[in-house]
C-alpha positions in Angstrom: 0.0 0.0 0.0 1.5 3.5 -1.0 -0.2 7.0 -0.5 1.1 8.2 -3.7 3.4 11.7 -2.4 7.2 10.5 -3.8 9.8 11.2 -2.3 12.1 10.1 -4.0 13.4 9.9 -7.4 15.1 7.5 -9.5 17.5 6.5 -12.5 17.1 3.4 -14.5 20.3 1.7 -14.6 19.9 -1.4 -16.6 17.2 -3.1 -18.6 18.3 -6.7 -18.3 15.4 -9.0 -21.3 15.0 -12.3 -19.9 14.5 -15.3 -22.6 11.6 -16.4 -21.1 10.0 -13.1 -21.0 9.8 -10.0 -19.1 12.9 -8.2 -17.6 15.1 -7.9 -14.5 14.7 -3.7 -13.8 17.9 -1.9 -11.8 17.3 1.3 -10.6 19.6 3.5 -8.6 18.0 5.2 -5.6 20.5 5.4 -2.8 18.0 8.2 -0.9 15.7 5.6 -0.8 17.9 3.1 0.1 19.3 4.7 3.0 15.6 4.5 4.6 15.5 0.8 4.7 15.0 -1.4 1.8 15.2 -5.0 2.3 15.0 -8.0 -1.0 10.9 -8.9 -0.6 10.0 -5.3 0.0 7.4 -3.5 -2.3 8.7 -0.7 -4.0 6.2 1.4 -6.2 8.2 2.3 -9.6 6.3 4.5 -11.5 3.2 3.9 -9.5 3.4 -0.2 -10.1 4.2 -1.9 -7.2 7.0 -4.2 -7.6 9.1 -6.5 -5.1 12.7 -6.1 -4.1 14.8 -9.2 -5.1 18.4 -7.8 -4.8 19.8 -4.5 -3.4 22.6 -3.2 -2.8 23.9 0.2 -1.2 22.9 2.4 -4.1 20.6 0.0 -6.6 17.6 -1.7 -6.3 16.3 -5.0 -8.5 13.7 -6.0 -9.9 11.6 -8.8 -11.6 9.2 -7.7 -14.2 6.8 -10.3 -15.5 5.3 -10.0 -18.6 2.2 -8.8 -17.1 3.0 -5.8 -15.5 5.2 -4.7 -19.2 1.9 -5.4 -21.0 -0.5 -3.6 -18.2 2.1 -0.5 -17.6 4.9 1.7 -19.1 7.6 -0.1 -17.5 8.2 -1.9 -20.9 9.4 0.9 -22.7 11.9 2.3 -20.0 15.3 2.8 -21.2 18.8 3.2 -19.1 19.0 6.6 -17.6 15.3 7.3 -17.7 14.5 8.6 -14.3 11.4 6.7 -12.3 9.3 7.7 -9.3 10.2 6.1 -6.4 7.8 5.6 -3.7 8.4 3.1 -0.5 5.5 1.3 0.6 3.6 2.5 3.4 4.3 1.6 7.5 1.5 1.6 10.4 1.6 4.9 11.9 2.9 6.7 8.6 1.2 10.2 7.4 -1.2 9.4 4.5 -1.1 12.9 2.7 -2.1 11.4 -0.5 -4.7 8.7 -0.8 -4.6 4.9 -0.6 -2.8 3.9 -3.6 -2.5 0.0 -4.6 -0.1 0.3 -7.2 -1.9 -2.0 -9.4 -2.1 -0.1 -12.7 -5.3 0.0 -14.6 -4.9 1.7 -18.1 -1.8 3.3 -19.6 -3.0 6.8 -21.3 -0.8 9.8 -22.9 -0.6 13.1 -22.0 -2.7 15.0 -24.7 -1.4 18.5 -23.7 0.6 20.4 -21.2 0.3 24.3 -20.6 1.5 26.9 -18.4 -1.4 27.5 -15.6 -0.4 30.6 -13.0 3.2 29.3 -11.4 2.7 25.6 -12.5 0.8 23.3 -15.6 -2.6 22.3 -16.9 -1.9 18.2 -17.8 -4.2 17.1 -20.2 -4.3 13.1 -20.1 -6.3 11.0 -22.5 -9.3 9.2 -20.4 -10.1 5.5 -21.6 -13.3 4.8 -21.6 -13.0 1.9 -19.0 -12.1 4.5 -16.5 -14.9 7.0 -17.3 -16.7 6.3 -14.5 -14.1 6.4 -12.0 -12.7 10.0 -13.1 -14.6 12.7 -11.7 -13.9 16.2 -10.6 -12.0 16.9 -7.4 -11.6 13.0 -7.2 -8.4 11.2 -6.6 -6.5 9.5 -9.3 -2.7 8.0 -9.3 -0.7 9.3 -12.8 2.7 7.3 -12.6 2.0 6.9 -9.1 1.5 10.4 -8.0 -1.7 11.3 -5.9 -3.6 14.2 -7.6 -7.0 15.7 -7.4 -8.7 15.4 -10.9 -9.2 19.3 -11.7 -11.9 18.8 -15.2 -13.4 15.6 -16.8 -14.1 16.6 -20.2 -14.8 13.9 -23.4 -12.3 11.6 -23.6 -9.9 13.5 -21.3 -8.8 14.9 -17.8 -6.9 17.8 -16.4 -4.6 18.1 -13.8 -3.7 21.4 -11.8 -0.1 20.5 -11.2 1.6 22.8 -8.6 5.5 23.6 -9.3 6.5 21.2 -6.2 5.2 18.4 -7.9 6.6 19.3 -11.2 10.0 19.4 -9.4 9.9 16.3 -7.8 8.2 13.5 -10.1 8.8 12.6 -13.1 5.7 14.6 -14.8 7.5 17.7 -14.9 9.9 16.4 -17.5 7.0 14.7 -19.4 5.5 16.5 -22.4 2.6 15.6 -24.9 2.4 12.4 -26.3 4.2 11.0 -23.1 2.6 7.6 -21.5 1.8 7.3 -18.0 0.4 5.0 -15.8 -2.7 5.5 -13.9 -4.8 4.3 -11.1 -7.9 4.9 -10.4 -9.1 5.8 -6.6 -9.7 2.5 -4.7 -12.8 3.7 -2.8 -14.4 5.3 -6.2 -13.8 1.3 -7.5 -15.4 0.0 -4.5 -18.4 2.4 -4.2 -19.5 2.4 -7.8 -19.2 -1.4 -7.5 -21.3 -1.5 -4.8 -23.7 0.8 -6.2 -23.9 -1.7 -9.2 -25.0 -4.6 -7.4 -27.2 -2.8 -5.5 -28.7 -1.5 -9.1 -29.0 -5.0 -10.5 -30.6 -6.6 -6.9 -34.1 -6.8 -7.8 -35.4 -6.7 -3.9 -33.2 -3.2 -3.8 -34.9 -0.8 -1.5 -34.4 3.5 -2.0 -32.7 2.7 1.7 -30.3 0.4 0.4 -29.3 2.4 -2.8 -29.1 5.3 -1.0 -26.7 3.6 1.7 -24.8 2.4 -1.4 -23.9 5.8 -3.0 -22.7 6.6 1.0 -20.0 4.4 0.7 
């Protein structure tokens, strides 16, 4: 479980093809490192959550099934490509964010990026399988970054993104045409689905539809 604030950023190191498919992923991140980062940990990269098999004092190592390269960017990474790093959540840690999974749902490009006041206006194509889980002032993880969705609009969304977050993720240095990974907010997933089966219950009361949009 992550909240999706990074602290940390990374540089890809090595992008090791393994015969049988998928890739062994080195990143450097000493910072992060230096916190405590054990082989077996989950490490979000990029907002996917991935598990440490080999560390050492500046790199970290990963297994990347095929999976996760057809369900996320992580396939088209390239050495010196800088990644957000994000260490998984403790008990007792500050969630400033929201609850992120790191389980990626679509991949989408950035459609435009503008200057907005001191930051950007992000533009980011909306796949129709996430329609309903994108709505304004909502949550949603872009390469593992926790942001408030500022405009839905067809077949896109906007994000207000403030020079801090610009400065340290990766989506400052992205431009249009750039592919991200995104997230959608696991509560929006749970309440629509719950509203759903409440919709298709033919004994449904207004109580218990009602109770299910409270969620």
């Amino acid at each position: 479980m992550f909240t999706g604030l990074i602290a940390h950023l990374g540089r890809v190191v090595a992008v090791e093809r393994d015969p049988r498919g998928g890739v062994r992923l080195v990143i450097e991140a000493p910072d992060a490192i230096a916190e405590g980062v054990a082989p077996k940990d989950s490490v979000a990269i990029d907002g996917v959550c991935l598990t440490v098999v080999a560390r050492d004092e500046r790199t970290l190592a990963f297994d990347v099934v095929p999976e996760s390269i057809e369900r996320t960017t992580l396939g088209s990474l390239q050495t010196n490509d800088s990644v957000n790093v994000e260490l998984s959540l403790r008990f007792g840690d500050r969630i400033g964010g929201h609850l992120v999974y790191g389980h990626v749902d679509a991949t989408a490009a950035i459609v435009a990026k503008t200057r907005e006041g001191q930051g950007h206006r992000l533009a980011i194509a909306l796949p129709e399988s996430l329609a309903p889980y994108i709505v304004e002032k909502g949550y949603v993880a872009v390469e593992g970054v926790s942001l408030t969705v500022a405009a839905v609009r067809p077949g896109r969304f906007e994000i207000a993104l403030i020079p801090e977050t610009s400065e340290r993720t990766t989506l400052g240095r992205k431009d249009a045409g750039s592919p991200v990974n995104l997230e959608i907010d696991p509560i929006a997933r749970y309440a629509l689905g719950a509203a759903e089966q409440y919709f298709r219950a033919p004994s449904a009361t207004s109580d218990e539809l009602a109770w299910a949009f409270e969620i």
